[in-house]
C-alpha positions as CSV (number, residue, x, y, z in Angstrom):
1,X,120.8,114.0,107.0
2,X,118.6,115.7,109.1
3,X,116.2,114.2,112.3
4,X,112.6,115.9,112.1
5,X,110.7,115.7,115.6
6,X,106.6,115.0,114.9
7,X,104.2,114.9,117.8
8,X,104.2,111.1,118.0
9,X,105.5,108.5,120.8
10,X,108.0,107.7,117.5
11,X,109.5,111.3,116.5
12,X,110.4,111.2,112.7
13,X,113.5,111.2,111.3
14,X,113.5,112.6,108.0
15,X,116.6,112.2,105.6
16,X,118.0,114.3,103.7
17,X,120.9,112.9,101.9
18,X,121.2,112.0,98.1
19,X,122.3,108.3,98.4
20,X,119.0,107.8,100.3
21,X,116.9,109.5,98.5
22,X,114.0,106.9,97.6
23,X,111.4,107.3,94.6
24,X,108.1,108.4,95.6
25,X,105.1,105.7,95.3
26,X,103.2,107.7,93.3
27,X,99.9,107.1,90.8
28,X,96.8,108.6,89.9
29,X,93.2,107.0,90.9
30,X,91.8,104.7,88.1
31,X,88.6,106.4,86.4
32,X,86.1,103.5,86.3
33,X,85.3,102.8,82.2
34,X,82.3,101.7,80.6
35,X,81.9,98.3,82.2
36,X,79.7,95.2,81.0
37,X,75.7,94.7,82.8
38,X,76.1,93.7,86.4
39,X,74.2,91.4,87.9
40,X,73.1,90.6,92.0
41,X,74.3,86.9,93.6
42,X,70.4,85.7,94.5
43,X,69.3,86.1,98.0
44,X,68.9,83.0,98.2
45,X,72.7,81.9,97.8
46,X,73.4,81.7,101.8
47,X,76.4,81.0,103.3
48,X,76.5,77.6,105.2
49,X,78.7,77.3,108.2
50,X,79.7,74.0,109.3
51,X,81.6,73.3,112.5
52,X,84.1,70.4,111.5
53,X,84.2,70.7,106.9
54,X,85.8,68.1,105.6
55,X,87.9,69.8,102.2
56,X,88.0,67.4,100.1
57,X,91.9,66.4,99.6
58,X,93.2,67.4,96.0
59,X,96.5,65.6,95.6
60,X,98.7,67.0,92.9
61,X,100.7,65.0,90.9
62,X,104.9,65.8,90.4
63,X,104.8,68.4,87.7
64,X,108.9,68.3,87.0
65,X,111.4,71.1,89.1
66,X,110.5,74.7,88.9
67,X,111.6,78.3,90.2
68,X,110.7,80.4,93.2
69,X,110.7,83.7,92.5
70,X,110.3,86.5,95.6
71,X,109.4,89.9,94.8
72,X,110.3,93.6,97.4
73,X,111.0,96.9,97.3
74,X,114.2,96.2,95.4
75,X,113.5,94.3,92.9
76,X,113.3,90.4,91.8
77,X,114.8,86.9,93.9
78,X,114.5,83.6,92.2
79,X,116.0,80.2,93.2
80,X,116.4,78.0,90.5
81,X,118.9,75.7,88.9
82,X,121.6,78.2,89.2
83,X,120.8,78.5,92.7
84,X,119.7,82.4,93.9
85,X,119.5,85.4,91.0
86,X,118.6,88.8,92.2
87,X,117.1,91.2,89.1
88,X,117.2,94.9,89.6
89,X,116.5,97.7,87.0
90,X,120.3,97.7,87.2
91,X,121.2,94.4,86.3
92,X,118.0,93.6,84.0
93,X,115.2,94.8,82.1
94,X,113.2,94.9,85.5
95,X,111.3,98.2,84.5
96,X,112.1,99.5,88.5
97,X,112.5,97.7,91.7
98,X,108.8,98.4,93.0
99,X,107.3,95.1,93.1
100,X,103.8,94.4,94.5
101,X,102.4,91.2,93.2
102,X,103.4,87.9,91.0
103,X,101.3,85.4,89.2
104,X,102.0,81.9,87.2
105,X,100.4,82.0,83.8
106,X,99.0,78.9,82.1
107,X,102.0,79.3,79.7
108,X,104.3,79.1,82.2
109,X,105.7,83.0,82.0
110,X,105.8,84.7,85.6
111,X,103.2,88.2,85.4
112,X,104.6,90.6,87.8
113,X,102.8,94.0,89.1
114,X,105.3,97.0,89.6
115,X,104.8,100.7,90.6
116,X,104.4,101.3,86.7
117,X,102.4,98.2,85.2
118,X,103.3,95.2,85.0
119,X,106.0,92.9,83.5
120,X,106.1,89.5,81.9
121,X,109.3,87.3,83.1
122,X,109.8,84.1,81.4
123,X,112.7,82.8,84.0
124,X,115.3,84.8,81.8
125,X,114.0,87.9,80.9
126,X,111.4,90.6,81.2
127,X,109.1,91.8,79.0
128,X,106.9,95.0,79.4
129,X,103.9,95.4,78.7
130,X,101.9,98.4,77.8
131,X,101.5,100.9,81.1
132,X,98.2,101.4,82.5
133,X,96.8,104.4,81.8
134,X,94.8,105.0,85.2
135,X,95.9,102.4,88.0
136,X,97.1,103.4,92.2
137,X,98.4,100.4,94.2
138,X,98.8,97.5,92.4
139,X,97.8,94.6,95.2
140,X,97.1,91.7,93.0
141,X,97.7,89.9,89.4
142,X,96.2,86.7,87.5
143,X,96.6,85.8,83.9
144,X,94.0,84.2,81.5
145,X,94.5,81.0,79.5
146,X,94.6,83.5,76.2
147,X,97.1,85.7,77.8
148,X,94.8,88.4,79.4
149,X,95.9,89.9,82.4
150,X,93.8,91.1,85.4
151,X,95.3,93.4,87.7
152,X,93.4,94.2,91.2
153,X,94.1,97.7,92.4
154,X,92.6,100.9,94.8
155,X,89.5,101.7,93.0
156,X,88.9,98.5,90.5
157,X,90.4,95.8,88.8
158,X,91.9,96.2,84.9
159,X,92.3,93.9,82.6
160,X,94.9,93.7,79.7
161,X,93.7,92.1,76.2
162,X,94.9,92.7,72.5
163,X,96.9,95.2,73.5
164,X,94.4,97.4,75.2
165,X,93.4,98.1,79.1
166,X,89.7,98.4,80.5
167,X,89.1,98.9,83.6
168,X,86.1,97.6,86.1
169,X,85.1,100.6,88.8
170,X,84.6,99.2,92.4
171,X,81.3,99.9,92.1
172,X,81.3,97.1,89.9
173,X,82.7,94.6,92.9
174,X,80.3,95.6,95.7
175,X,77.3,98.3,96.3
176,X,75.1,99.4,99.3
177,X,76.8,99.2,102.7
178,X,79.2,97.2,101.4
179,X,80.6,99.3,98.8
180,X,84.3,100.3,98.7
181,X,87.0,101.1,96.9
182,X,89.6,98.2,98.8
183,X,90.1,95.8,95.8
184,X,92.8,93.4,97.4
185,X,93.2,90.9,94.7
186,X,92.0,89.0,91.7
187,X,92.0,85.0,90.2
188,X,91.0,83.5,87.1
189,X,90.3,80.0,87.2
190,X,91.1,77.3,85.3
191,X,86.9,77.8,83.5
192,X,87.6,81.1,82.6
193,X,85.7,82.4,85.3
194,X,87.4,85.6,87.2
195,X,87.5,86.0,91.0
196,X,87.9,89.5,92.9
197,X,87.8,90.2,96.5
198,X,87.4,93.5,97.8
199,X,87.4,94.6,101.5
200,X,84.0,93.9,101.6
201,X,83.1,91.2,98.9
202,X,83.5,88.4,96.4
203,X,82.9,89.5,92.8
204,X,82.5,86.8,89.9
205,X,83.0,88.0,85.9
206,X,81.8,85.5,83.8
207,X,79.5,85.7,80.4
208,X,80.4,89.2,80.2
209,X,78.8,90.2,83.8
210,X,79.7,90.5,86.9
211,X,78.0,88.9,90.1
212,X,78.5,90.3,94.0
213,X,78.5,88.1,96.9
214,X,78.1,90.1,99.6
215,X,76.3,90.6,103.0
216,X,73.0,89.8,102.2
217,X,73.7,88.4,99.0
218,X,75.4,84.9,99.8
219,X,76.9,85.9,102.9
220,X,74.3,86.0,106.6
221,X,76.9,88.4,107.8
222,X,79.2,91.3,107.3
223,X,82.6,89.9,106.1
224,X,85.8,91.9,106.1
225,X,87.4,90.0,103.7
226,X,92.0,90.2,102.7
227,X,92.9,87.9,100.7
228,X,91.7,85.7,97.9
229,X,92.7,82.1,96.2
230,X,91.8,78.9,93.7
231,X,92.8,75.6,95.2
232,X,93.2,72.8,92.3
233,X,89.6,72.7,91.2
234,X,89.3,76.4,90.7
235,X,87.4,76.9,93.5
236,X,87.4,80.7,94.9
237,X,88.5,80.4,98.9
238,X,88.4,84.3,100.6
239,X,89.8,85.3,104.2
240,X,88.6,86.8,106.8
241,X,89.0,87.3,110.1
242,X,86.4,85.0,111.5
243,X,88.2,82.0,109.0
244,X,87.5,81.4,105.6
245,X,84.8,80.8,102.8
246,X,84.7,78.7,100.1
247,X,82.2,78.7,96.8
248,X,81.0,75.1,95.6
249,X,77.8,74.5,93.8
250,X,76.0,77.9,94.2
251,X,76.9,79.0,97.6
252,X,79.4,79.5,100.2
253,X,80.3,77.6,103.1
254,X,82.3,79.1,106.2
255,X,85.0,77.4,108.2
256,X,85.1,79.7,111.2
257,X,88.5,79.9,113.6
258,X,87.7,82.1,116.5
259,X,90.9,84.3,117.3
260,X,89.8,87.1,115.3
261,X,93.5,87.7,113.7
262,X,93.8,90.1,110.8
263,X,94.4,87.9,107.1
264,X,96.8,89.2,105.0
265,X,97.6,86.0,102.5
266,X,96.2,82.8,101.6
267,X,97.2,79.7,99.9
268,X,95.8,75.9,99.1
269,X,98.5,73.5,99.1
270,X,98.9,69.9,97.3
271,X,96.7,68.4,99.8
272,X,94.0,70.1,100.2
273,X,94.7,72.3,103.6
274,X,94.1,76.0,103.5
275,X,97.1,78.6,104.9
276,X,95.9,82.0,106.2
277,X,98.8,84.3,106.6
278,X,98.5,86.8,109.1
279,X,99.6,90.8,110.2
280,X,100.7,90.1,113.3
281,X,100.1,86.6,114.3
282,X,101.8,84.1,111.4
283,X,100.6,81.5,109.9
284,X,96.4,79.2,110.4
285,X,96.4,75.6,108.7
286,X,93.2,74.3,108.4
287,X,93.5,70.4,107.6
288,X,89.8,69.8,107.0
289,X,89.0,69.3,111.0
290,X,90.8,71.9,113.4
291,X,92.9,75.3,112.9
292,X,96.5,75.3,113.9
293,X,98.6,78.4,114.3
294,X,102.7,78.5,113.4
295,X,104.1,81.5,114.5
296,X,107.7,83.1,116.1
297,X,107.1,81.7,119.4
298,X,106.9,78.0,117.8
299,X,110.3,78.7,115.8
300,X,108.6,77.8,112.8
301,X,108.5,81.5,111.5
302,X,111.0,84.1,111.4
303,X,108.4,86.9,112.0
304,X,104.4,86.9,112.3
305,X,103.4,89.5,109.3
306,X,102.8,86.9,106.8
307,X,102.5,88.9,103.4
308,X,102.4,86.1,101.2
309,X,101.9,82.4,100.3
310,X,102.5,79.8,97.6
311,X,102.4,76.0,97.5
312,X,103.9,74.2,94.6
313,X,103.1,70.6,93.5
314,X,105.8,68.6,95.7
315,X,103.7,69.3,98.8
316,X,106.1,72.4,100.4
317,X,104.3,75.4,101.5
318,X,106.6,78.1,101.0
319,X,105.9,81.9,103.1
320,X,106.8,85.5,102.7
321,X,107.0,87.8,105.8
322,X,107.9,91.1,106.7
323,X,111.4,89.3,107.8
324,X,112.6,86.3,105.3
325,X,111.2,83.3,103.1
326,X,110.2,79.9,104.8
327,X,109.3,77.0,103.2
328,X,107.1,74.0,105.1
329,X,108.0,70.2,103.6
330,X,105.2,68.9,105.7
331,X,107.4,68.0,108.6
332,X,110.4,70.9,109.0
333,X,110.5,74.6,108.3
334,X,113.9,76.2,106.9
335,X,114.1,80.0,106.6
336,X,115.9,81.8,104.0
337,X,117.2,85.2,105.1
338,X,120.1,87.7,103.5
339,X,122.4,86.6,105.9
340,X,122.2,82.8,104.9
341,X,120.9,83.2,101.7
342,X,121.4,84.7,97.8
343,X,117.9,86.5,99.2
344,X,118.2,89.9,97.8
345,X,115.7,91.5,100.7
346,X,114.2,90.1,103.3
347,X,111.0,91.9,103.4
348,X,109.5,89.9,101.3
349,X,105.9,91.4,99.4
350,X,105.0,88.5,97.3
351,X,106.3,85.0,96.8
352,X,105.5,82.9,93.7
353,X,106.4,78.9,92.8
354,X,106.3,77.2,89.8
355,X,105.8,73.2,89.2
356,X,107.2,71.5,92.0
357,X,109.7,74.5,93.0
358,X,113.5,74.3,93.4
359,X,115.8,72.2,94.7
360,X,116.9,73.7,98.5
361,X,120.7,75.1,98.4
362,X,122.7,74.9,101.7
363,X,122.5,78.1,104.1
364,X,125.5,79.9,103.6
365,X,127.4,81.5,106.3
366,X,128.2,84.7,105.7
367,X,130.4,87.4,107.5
368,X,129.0,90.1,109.7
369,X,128.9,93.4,109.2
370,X,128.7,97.1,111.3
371,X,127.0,100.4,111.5
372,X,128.3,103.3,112.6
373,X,127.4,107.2,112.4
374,X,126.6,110.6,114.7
375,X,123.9,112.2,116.1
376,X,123.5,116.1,116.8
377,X,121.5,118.1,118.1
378,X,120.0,121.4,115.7
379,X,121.7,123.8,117.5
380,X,125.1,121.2,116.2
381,X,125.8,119.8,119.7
382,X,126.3,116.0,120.1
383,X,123.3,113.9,121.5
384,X,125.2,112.1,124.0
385,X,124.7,109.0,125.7
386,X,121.7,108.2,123.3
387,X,120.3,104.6,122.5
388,X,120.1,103.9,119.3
389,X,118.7,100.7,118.0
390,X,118.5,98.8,114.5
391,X,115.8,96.3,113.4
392,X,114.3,94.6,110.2
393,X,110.7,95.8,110.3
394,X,109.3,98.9,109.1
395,X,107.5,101.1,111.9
396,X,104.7,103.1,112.4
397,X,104.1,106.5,114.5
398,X,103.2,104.1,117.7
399,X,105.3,101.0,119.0
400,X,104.2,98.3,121.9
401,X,107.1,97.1,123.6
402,X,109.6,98.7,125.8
403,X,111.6,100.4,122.6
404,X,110.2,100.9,118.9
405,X,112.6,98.0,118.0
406,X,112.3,95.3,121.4
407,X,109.4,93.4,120.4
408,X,110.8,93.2,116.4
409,X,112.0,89.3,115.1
410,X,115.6,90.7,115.4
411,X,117.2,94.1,116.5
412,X,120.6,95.6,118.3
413,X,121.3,98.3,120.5
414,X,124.4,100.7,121.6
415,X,124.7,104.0,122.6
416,X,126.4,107.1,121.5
417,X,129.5,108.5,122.9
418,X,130.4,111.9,124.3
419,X,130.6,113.2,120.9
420,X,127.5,111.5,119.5
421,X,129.1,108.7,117.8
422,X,127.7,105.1,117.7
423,X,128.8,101.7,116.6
424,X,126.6,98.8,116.3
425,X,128.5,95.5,115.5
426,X,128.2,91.9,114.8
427,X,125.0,93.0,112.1
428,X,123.7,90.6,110.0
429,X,123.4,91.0,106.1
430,X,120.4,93.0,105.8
431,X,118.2,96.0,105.8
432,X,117.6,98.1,108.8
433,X,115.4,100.9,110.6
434,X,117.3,103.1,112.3
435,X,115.7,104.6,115.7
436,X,117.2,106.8,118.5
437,X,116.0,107.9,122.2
438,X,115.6,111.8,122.2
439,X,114.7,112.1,125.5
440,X,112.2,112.2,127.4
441,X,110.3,109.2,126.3
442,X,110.7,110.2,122.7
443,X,111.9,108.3,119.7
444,X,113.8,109.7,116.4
445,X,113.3,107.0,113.3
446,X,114.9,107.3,110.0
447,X,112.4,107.7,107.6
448,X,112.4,108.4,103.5
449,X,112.4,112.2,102.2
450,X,108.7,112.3,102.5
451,X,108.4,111.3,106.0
452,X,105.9,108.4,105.1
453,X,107.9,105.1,105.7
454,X,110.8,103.9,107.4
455,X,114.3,104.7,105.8
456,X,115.6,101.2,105.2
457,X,119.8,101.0,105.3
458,X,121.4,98.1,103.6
459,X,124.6,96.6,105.4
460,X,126.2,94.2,103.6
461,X,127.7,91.0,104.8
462,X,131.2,91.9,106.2
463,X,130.9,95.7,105.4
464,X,131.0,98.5,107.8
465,X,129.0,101.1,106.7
466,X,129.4,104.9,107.6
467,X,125.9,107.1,108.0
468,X,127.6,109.8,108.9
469,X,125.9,112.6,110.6
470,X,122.0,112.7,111.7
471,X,120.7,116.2,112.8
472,X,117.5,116.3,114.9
473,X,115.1,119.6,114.0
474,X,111.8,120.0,115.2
């Protein structure tokens, strides 16, 4: 495995060994098909802003127990009956372990977007369905009462019907200034009626056509919109970083919060109160009169990059971050991680609930494992006396705190010995980013063959694994 220095405060370390070789994310750009007559939201549709809404509550009745399902990077975790199963493209008919988004269909079956296309999972198995000829970054999924399936993505939005794709260019979603190719996610409601949001709109599908809400077009101002949902009554709610919108006869009405954080997810629950997950500063409720924020520092989270959100019918809120699964019964938060869990990762990119979810198993307590390995030099002489560090979040060129891993939810340190060999124990079940100090103020991380993302290593609960020798080249 070798170390590759780039001109950043976080030096790349590129690997170079089989076992961790990783798949490429790969895909082609959708080309934009012949699409239906689109049609402008009236000027006239404005959006109101009131300084105290009132949601009105929508109380769900008990719909019987159901599964939770969590999708990552390796593959498929549900809780159910049978307490946790983890599906792979090892143990399963997962297609791959690449999983972006999940949706519940009306008929109950699970509709899951992978690097590939997307897969049909009825709590048992998986069924594929035909691959989409011209799709990048999957980043959402909904399913139609007749068993059409919309799939948001970079460039448009496709949808799946009699066996056939057609896709909807983003030029389709949003035009003028506010025209882009950022098409984060997609909801049909219970009408028939199909939501998208891009980075810079709210489209509507319906009679064949599509509508744009937009700056200027139902929206005074500019909106930077992330994330999209339907709360019981199929009514579209979209995030942004000034708070929220919701449509209801005709127009839009804003519910602002002031901090200006970054949405990333976005959720309804039982009871009417709106969840706006966050990228760095967890989790806004809204309960129809003031905005509260859950985060690390309140112990409610186990890390502040929200990803993902789902509430099922018993009232619990449940949340995927960058760092575990947490699920909210209204009065007490209980985190699911790998270490206390049958969690198969715990960077968590979408979470999904059906009916009124699962039944909560008892955290498990589970043995700790170690990490151990060398570091060299190019020239083949030890890097002595180096710190090296582990955490559970990926990282970037650039880091804020003291060390790329001190401000992370969870993260150990040691150093290397006079021969360039380290040993980290007590580690908890998990994945890990591997860092090390280079010297003079510069940081070595393990990253994938490309050199894109962060090099994840899996220790397992009571294992100590062996990494064996990282080289760092310029």
């Amino acid at each position: 495995m070798n170390l590759r220095h780039h001109p950043f405060l976080v030096v790349i370390l590129a690997l170079v060994f089989a076992s961790f070789a990783c798949q490429a994310l790969g895909g082609t750009a959708p080309t934009a098909t012949p699409a239906p007559e689109q049609t402008q939201a009236p000027g006239s549709a404005a959006t109101e802003t009131s300084s105290q809404p009132t949601p009105e509550p929508a109380i769900v009745d008990s719909q019987g127990v159901g599964i939770l399902c969590v999708g990552s990077g390796t593959g498929l975790s549900c809780l159910g009956e049978k307490g946790w199963q983890v599906y792979t493209d090892k143990n399963s008919d997962l297609p791959n372990n690449y999983l972006y988004a999940g949706a519940v269909c009306p008929d109950g079956k699970i509709a899951i977007a992978h690097i590939n296309g997307v897969v049909l999972f009825d709590g048992t198995t998986f069924k594929q369905i035909a691959e989409m000829p011209n799709s990048s970054s999957p980043e959402g999924i909904a399913c139609e009462a007749d068993g059409s399936i919309w799939v948001a993505h970079f460039q448009g939005v496709s949808r799946y019907s009699n066996g056939q794709w057609t896709t909807h260019g983003a030029e389709k979603l949003a035009s003028g200034d506010s025209a882009n190719e950022l098409v984060y996610d997609v909801k049909v409601a219970p009408d028939g009626k199909v939501w998208v949001v891009t980075s810079r709109s709210v489209a509507l599908f319906e009679n064949n056509a599509w509508t744009i809400f937009q700056e200027g077009q139902g929206f005074q101002g500019s909106r930077f919109f992330n994330a999209l949902t339907l709360d019981v009554k199929g009514r579209p709610w979209a995030a942004h970083s000034a708070g929220v919108d919701v449509f209801e006869n005709g127009k839009w009405t804003s519910m602002e919060k002031s901090d200006g954080s970054s949405p990333e997810s976005l959720a309804v629950d039982s009871k009417g109160q709106i969840w706006v997950g966050t990228l760095s500063d967890g989790v806004y409720n809204f309960d129809g009169t003031s905005w509260a924020n859950h985060d690390r520092a309140s112990e409610s989270l186990p890390s502040n990059h929200v990803t993902s959100i789902a509430a099922d019918s018993s009232g619990r809120v449940w949340f995927g971050t960058s760092y575990g699964l947490t699920v909210f019964d209204g009065s007490k938060w209980q985190t699911f991680l790998m270490k206390n869990s049958g969690l198969g990762d715990n960077d968590i990119a979408f979470v999904i609930s059906t009916k009124d979810g699962p039944a909560l198993p008892a955290l498990e307590e589970k043995a700790n494992g170690s990490l151990t390995g060398k570091l060299k030099k190019a020239d083949g002489t030890p890097l002595a006396d180096a710190t090296v560090q582990i955490c559970v979040e990926t990282l970037a060129s650039t880091f804020s705190g003291d060390t790329p891993c001190s401000d992370q939810p969870f993260f150990l340190s040691t150093k290397t010995d006079a021969n360039g060999v380290f040993l980290i124990e007590n580690v908890p079940a998990g994945y890990y980013v591997i860092v090390a100090d280079t010297g003079g103020g510069n940081w070595a991380q393990l990253t994938d063959q490309y050199g894109i993302s962060s090099e994840r290593t899996l220790i397992q609960a009571g294992e100590t694994h062996d990494i064996q020798t990282l080289t760092v080249k310029e």
